[in-house]
N, C-alpha and C positions, 0 to 999 in steps of 0.2 A: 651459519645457517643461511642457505638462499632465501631469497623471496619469497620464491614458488614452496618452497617446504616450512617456512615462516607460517606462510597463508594456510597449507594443508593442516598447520598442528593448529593454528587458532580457530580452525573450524571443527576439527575434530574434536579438541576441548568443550565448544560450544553445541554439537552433536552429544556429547556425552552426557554435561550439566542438563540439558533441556528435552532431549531423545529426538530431536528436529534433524529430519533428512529427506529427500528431493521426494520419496513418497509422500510426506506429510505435507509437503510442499503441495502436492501436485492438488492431493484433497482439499486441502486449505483452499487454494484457488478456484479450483473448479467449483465447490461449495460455494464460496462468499460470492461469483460472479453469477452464479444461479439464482442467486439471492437476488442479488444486484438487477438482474435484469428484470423480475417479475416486479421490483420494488416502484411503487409509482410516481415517487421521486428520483431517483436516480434511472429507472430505465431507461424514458424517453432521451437522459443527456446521452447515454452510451447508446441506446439503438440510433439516434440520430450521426453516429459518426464510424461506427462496428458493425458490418456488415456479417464477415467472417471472422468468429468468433474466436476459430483455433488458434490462430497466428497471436490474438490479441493475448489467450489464455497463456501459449508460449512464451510471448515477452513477461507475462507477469509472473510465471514460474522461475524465469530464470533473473529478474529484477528480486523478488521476496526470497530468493536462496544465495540473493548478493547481501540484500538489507541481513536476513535473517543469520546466515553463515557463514559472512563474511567472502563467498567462492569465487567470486570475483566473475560471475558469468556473464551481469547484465553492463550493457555498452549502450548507454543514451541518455537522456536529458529531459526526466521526465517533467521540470519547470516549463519548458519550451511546450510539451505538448498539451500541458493542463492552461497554460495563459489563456488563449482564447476560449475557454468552456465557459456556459452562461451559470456559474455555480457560485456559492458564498457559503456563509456560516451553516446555513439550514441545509446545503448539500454534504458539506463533511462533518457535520454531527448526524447522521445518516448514514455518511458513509461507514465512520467511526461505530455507530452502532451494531450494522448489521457485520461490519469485521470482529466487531468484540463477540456478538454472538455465534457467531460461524467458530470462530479460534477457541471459544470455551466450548462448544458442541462437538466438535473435531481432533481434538488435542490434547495430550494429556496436559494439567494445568501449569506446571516449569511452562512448556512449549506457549499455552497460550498465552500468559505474562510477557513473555518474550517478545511476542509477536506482534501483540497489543501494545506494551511500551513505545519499539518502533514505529508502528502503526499512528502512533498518540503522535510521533515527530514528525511524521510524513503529513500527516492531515496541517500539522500548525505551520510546518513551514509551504505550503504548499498554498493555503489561505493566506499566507501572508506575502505570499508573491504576485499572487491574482491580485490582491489588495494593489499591491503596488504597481504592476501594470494597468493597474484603473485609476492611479495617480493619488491612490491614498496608503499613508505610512498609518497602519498601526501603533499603536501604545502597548504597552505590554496590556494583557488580557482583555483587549479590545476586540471587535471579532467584524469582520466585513459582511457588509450589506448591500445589498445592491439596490439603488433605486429602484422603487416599481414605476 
């Protein structure tokens, strides 16, 4: 089996198990970042930096159908772009929140598990990189803070 047909059957497996495909995607997204931007924690980080919001909503449809489906669409490095955000613990438990509510409001429940799971790994490795671009390692279940 190629590569390429490798990848088409572990995503169709994972489409079948969950019912998750680029429409649910596209919901999911455009929901949690409508969320996101009214929220009065997280808006300010992302209006301060997303001007135009398509482009942004595009990358994240096609990153969450790489995470979610395996499809291999998204091409970048989202550590690199998250290091310089002013965000910590109280940002991605927020962030985490308002995904977990959006994915159980939108999604049949397989799909939001899913989505949430990864979700859960994205936020802790993503805190734990910022941590350490600020010159602090993490312990297990430690969580970063930022001086006020």
């Amino acid at each position: 089996m190629t590569p390429n047909a490798r990848r088409a059957a572990i995503t169709a497996g994972i489409a079948a198990e969950t019912g998750i495909d680029e429409a649910m995607i596209e919901r999911l997204v455009r929901g949690f970042y409508a969320r996101v931007q009214a929220d009065p924690l997280l808006g300010p980080v992302f209006a301060a930096r997303i001007q135009d919001w398509e482009p942004h909503l595009q990358r994240m449809m096609a990153f969450w159908s790489s995470v979610a489906l395996l499809s291999g669409r998204y091409r970048g490095q989202p550590m690199e772009k998250h290091l310089p955000l002013p965000v910590d613990a109280a940002h991605f438990d927020r962030w985490l929140a308002l995904f977990e509510e959006t994915a159980e409001a939108l999604c049949p429940p397989a799909a939001a598990r899913h989505f949430v799971e990864r979700a859960r790994r994205i936020a802790e490795s993503l805190e734990l990189g910022i941590a350490a671009g600020q010159g602090r390692i993490l312990a297990r279940g430690e969580r970063f803070h930022r001086a006020a």
